[in-house]
N, CA and C of each residue as an Amber inpcrd file, in Angstrom:
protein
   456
   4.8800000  -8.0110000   9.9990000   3.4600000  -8.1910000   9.7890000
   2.9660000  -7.0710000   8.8580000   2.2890000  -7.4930000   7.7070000
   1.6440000  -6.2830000   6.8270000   0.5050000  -5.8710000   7.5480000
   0.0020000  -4.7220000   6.9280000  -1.2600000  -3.7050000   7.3490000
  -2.4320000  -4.6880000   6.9750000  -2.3260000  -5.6560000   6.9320000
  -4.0710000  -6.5700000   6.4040000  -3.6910000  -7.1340000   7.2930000
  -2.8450000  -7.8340000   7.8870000  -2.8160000  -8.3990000   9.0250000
  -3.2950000  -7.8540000  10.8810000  -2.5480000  -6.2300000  10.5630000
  -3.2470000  -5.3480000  11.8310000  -4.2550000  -5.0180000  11.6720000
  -4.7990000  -4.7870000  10.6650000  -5.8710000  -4.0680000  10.5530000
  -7.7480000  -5.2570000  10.7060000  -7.0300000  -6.6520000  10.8420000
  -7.6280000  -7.7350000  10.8950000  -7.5230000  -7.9710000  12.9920000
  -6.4330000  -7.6870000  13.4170000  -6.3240000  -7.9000000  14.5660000
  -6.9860000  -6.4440000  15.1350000  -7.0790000  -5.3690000  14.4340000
  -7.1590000  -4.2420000  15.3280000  -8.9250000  -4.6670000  15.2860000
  -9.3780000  -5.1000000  13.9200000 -10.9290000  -5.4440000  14.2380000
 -11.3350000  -5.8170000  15.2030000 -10.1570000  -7.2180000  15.7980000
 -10.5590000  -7.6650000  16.7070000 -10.4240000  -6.8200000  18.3640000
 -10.0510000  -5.6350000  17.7270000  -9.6160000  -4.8640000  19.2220000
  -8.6330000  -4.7510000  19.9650000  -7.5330000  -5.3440000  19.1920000
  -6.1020000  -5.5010000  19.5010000  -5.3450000  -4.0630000  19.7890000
  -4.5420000  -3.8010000  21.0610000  -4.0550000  -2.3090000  21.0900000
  -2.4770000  -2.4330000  20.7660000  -2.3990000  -3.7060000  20.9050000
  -0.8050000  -3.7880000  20.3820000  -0.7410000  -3.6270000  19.0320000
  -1.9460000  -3.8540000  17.9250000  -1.4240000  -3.8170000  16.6780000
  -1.8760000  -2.6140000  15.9370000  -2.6450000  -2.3360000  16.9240000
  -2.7810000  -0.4530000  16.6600000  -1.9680000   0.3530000  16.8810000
  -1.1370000   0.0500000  18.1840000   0.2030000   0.7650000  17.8060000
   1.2620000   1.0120000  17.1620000   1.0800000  -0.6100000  16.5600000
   2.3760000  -0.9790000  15.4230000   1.6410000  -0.1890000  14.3550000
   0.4870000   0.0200000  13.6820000  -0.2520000   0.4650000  12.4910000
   0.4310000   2.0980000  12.9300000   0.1090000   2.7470000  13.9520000
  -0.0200000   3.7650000  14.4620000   1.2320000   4.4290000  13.9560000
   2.4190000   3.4720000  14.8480000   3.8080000   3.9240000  14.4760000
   3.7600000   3.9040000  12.5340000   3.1360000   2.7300000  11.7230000
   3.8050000   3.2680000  10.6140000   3.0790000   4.2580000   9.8230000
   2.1370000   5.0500000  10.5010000   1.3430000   5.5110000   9.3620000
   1.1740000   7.1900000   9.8080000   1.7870000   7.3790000  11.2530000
   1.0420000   8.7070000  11.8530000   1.9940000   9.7890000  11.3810000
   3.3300000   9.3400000  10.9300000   4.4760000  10.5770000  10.6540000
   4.0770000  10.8630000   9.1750000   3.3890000  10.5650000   8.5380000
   2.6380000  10.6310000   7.2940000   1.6350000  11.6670000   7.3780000
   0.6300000  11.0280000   7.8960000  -0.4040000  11.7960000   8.1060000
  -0.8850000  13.0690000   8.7040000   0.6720000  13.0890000   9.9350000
   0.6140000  14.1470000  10.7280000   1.4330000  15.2300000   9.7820000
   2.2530000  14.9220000   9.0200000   3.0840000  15.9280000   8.2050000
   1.9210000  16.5850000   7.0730000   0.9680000  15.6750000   6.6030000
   0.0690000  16.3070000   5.8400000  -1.0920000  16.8970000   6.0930000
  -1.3380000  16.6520000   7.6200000  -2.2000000  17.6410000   8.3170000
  -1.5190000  19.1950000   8.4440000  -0.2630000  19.1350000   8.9470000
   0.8050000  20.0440000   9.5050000   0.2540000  21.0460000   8.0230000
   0.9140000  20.7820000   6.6250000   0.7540000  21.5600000   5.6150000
  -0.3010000  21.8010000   5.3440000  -1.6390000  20.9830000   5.8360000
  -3.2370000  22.3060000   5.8090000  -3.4490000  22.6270000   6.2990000
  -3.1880000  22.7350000   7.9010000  -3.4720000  23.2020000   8.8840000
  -2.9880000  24.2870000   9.3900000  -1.3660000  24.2590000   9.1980000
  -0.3310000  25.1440000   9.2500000  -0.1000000  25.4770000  10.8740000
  -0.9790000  24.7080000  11.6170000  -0.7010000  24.8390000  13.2110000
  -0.4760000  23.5450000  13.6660000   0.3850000  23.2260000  14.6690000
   1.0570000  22.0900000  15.3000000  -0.2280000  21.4350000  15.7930000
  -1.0930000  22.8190000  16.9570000  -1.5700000  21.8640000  17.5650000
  -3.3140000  21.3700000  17.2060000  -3.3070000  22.4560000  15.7920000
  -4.1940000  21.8020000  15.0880000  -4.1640000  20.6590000  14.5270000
  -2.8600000  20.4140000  13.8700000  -2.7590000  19.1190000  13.4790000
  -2.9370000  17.8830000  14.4300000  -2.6200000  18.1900000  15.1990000
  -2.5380000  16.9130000  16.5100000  -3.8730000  16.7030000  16.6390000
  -5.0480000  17.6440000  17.1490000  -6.2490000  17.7530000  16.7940000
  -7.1480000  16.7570000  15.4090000  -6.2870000  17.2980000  14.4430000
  -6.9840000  16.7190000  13.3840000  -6.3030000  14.7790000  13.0700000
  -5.3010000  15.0080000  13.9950000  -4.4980000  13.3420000  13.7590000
  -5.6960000  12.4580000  14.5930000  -5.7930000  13.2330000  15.8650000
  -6.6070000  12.8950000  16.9270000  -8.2600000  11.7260000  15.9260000
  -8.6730000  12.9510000  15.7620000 -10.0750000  12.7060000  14.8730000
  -9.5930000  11.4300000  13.6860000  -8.8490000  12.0520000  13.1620000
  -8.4690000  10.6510000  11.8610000  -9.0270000   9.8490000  11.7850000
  -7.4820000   9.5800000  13.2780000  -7.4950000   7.9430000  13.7190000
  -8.5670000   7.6370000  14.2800000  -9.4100000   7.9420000  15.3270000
 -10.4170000   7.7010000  15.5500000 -11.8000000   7.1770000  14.5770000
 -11.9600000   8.1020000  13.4970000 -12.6970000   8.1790000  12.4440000
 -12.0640000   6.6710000  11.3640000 -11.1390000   6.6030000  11.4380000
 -10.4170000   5.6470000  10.4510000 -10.6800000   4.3530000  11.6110000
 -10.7920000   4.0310000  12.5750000 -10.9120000   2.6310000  13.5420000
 -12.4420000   2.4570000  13.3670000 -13.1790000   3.9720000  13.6690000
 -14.4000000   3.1840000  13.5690000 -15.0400000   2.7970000  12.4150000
 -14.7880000   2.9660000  11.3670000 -15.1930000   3.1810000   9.7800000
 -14.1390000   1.7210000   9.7600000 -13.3060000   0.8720000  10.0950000
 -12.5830000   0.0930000   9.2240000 -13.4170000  -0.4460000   8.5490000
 -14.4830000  -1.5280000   9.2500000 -15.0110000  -2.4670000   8.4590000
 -15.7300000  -1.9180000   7.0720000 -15.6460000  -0.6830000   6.4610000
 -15.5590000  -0.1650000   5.6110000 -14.5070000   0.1050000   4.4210000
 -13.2260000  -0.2920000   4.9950000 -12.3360000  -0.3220000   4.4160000
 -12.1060000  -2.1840000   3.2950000 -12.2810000  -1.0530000   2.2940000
 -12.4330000  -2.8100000   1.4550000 -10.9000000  -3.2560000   0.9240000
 -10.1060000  -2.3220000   0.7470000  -8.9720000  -2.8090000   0.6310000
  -8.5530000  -2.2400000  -1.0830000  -9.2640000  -1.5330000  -1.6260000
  -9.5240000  -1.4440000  -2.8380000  -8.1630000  -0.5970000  -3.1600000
  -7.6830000   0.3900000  -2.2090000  -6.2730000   1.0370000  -1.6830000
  -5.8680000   0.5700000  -1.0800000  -4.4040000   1.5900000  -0.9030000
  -3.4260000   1.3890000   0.2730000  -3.7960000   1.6830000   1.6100000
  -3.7270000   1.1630000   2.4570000  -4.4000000   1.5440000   3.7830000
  -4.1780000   3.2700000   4.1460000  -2.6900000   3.3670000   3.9130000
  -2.1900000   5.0580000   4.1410000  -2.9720000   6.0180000   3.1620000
  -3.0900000   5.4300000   2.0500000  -4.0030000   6.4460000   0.9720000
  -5.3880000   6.4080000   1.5120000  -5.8420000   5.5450000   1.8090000
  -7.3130000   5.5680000   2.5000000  -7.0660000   6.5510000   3.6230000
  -6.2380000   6.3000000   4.3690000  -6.7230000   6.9120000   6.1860000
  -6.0680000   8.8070000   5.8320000  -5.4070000   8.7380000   4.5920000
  -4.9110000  10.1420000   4.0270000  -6.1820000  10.7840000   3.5840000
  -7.3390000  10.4010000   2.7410000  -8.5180000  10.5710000   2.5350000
  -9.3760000  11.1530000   3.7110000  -9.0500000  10.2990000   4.6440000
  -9.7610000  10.7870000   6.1000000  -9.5150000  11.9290000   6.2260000
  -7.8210000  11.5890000   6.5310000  -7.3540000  12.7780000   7.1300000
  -8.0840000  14.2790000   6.8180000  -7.9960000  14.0410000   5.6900000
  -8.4610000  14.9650000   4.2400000  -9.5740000  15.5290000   4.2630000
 -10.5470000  14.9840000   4.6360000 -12.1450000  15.0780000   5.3350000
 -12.3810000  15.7980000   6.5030000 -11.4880000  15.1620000   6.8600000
 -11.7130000  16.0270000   8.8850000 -10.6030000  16.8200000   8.6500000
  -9.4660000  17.3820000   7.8370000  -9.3170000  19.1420000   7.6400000
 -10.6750000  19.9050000   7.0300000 -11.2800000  19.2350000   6.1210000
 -11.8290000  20.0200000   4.8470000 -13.5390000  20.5600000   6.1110000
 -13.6370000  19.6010000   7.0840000 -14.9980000  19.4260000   8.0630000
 -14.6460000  20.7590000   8.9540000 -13.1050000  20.3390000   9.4590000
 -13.1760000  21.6260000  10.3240000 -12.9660000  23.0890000   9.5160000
 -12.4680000  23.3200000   8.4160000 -12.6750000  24.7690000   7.7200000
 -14.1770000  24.6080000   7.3450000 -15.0610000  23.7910000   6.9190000
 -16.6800000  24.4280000   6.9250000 -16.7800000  24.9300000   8.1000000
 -16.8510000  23.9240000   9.6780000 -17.2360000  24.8420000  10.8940000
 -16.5550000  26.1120000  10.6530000 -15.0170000  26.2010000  10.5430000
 -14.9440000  27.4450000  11.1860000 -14.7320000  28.3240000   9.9220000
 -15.7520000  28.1480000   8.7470000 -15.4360000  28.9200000   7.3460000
 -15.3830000  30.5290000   7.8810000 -16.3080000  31.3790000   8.9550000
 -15.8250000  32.6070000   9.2600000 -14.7510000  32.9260000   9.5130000
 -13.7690000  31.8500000  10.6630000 -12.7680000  32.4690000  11.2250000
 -11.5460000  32.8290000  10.3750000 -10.6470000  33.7710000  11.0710000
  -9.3080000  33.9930000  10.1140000  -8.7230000  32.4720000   9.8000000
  -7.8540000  32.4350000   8.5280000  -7.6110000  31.0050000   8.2620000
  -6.3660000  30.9040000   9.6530000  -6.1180000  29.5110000   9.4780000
  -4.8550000  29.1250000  10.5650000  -3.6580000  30.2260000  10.3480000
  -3.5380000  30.3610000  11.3040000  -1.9910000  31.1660000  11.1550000
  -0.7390000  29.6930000  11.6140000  -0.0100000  30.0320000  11.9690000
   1.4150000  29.6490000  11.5120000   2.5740000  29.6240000  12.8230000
   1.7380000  30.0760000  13.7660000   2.6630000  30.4810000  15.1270000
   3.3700000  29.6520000  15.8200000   2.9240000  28.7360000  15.3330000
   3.0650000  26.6970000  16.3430000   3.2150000  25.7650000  15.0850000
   3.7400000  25.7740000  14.6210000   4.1230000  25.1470000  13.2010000
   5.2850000  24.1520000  13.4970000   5.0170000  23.2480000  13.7410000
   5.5460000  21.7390000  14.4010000   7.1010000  20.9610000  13.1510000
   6.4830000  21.5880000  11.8210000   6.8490000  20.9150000  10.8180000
   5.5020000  20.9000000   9.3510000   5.5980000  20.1540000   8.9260000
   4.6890000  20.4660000   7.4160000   5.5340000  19.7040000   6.2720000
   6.3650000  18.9780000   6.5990000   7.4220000  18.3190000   6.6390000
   7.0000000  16.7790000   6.0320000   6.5980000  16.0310000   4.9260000
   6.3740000  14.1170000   5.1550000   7.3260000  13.9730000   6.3010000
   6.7840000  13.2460000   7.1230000   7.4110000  12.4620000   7.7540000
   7.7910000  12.5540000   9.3550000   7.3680000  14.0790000   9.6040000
   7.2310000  15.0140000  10.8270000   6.4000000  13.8350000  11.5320000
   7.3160000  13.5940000  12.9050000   6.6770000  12.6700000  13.7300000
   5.6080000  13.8840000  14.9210000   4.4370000  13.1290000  15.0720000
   3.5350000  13.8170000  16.1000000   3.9780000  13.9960000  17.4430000
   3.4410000  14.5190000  18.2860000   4.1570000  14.8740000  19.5150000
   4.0350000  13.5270000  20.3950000   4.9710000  13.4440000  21.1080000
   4.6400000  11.9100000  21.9670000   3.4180000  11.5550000  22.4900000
   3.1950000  12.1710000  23.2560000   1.8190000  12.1840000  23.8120000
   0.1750000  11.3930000  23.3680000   0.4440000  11.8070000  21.6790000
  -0.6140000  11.7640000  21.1190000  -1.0450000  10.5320000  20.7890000
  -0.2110000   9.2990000  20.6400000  -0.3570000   8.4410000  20.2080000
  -1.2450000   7.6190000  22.0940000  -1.0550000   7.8130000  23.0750000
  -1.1570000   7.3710000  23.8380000  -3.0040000   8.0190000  24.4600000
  -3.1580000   9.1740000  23.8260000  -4.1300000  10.0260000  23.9280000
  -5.3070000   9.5760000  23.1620000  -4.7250000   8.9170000  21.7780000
  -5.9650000   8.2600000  20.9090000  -6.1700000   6.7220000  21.3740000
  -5.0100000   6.2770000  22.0720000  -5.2980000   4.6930000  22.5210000
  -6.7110000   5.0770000  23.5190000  -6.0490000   5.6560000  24.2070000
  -7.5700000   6.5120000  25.5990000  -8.5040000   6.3000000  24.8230000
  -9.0770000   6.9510000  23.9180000  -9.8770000   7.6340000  23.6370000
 -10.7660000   6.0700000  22.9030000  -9.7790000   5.7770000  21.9010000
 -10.4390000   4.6140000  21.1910000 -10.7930000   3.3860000  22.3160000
 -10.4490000   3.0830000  23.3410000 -10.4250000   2.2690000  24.1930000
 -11.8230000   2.1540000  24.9400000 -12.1140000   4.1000000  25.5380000
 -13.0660000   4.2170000  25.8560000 -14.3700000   4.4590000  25.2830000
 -14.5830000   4.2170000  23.8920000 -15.0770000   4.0270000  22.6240000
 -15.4500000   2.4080000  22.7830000 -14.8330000   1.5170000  23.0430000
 -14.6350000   0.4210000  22.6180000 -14.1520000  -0.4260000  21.6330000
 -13.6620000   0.6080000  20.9290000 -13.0390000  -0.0730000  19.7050000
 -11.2760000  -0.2510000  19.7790000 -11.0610000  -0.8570000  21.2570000
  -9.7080000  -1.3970000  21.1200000  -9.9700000  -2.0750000  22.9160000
  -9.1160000  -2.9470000  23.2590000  -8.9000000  -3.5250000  24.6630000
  -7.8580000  -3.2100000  25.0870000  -7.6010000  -2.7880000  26.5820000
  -6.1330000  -3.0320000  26.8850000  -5.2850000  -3.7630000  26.7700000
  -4.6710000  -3.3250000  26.7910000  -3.8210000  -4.9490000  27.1560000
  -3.5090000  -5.3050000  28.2800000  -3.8030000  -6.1440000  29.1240000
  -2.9430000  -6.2160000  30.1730000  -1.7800000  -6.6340000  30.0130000
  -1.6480000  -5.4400000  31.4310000  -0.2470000  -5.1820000  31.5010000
   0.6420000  -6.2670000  32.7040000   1.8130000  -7.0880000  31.8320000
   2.4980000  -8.1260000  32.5740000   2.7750000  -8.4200000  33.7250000
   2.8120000  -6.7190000  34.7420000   2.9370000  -7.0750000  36.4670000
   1.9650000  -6.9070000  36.6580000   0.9370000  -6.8580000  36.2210000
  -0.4470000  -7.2020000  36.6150000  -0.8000000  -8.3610000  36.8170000
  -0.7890000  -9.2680000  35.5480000  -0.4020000 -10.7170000  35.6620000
   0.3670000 -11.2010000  36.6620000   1.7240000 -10.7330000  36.9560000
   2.4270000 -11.5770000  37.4390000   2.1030000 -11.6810000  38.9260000
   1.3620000  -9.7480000  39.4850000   1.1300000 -10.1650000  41.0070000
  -0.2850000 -10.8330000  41.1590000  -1.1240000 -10.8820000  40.1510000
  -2.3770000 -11.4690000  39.9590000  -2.0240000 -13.4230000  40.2610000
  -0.9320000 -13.6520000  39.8130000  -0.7940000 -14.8340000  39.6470000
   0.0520000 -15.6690000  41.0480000   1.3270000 -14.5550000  41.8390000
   1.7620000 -14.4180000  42.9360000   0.3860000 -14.4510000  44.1270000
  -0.6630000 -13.6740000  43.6910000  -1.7320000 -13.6430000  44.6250000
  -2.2780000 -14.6420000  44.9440000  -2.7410000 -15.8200000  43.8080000
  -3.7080000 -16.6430000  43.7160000  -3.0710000 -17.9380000  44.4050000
  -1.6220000 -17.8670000  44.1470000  -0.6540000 -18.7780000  44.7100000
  -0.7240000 -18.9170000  46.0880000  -0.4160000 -17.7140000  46.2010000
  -0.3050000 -17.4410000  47.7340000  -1.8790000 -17.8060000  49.0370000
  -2.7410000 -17.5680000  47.9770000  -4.3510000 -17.7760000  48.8000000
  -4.3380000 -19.5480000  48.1900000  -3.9830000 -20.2060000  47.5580000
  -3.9930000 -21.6840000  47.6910000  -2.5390000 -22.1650000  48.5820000
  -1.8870000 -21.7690000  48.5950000  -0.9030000 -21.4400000  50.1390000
  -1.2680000 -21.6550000  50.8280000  -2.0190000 -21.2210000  51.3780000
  -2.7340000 -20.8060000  53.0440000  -3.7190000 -21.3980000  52.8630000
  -4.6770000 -21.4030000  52.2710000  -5.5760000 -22.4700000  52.3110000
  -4.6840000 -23.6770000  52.7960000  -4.2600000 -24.7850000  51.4190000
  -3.6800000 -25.7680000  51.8310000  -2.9240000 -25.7410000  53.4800000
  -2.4980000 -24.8470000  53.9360000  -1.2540000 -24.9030000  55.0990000
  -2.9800000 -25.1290000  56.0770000  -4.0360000 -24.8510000  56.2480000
  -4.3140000 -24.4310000  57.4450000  -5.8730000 -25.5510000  56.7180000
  -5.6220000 -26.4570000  56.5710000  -6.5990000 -27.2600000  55.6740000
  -6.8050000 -28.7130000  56.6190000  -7.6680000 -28.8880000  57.5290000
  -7.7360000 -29.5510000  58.0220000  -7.6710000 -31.3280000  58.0910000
């Protein structure tokens, strides 16, 4: 499936095809945060915001780019946002330096941290999850079961 295709389903709030987008675009983005940021867990921070910033802004996205060059732009924005806030402080140091690397995958965690986040935003649905269904569906069985058995 191409990126006009997820990015058409993620409109619709899809979390499965945000993850597939997610997986191809975050070892990108996170490697080019890594080299302005120069801290791991700044970058994760600034991946955090992105993506967020990049879901709610899609219907803004006209297509005029590549989806990765667009959400790289973001990225780009929310480094350049957080050095105005913190234009006093010493720049990033280097102590937690993850990689800086194209292609440096983000820490596991994170991808599961922005589903949260965008979810409780509203700009994605769960999905339900299949043994949910299945005892949801075992349940309903079971109460037309007993009904019927004791059905006068």
């Amino acid at each position: 499936m191409d990126d006009e295709e997820l990015l058409r389903r993620i409109a619709a709030r899809d979390e499965t095809a945000f993850r597939e987008l997610y997986a191809r675009h975050s070892a990108a983005v996170y490697g080019l945060l890594c080299r302005l940021a120069g801290r791991g867990s700044l970058a994760s921070d600034l991946l955090h915001e992105t993506w967020l910033r990049g879901v709610r802004h899609l219907p803004l996205f006209r297509g005029q780019s590549a989806f990765d060059a667009w959400l790289a732009e973001i990225a780009l924005n929310c480094y350049r946002d957080w050095r105005r806030r913190h234009a006093r402080d010493a720049p990033p140091g280097d102590a937690d330096v993850q990689g800086g690397q194209p292609g440096v995958a983000p820490p596991e965690h994170e991808e599961e941290r922005i589903v949260t986040a965008l979810c409780r935003r509203g700009l994605l649905r769960r999905r339900r999850r299949s043994a949910a269904i299945l005892w949801g569906a075992i349940g309903g069985a079971l109460l037309v079961l007993s009904a019927w058995a004791f059905w006068p």
